[in-house]
N, C-alpha and C positions, 0 to 999 in steps of 0.2 A: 504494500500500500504506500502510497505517496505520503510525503510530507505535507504541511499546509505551505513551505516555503517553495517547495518545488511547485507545485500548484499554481502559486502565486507567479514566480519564473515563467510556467507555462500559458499563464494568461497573459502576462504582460508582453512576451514575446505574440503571441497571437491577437491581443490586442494593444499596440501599441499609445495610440488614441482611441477617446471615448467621446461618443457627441450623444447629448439629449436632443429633445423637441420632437418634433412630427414635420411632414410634406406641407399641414394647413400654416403653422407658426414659425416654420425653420428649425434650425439648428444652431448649436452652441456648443462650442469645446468646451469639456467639463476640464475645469481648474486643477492643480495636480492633486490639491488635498483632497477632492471630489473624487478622482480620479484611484488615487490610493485608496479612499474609503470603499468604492465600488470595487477594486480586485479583490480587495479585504473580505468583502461582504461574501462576492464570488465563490471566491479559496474556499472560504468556512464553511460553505453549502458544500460545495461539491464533496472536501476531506470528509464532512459528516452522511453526507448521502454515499460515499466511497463506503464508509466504514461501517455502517447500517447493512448496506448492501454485503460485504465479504461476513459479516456476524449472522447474517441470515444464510449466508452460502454454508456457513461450519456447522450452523444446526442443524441443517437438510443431511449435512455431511452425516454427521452423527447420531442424527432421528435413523437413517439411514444402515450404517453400520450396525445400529443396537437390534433394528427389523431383522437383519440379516443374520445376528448372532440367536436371537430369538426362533428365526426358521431354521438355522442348521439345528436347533433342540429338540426341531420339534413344536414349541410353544407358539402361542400368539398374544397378543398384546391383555384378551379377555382372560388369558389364562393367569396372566399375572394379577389380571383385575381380581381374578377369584382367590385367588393366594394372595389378597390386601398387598401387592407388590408394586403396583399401576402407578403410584406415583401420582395420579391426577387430584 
């Protein structure tokens, strides 16, 4: 998983410059502090949706593997239910 600084690198390289407004009102170069605050804002979503994302990848992972150790027993998920093992 990336860093938030690398992130940041990669937006700034990809987005150099940043302009607000619309087609009806124009446009505006947003100022560097503007500028800074919007990669900022950027980076932080993305590292958190980044890491949201890989933490939902390792539970499938291992919802996964325990399915799997469960069917080479023999057992099923109910079977533990009935042996109070279920966990839910």
């Amino acid at each position: 998983m990336k860093t938030k600084e690398q992130i940041i690198a990669e937006l700034k390289a990809e987005y150099p410059t940043l302009k607000d407004g619309s087609e009806e009102i124009g446009y505006r170069q947003l100022t560097d502090a503007e500028y800074q605050d919007t990669i900022e804002r950027w980076a932080v979503w993305i590292f958190y949706q980044e890491k949201l994302e890989a933490e939902v990848a390792e539970s499938l992972t291992k919802k996964a593997a325990a399915q799997a150790k469960l069917e080479a027993l023999g057992l099923t998920t109910d079977d533990l239910e009935a042996l109070g093992l279920g966990g839910n």
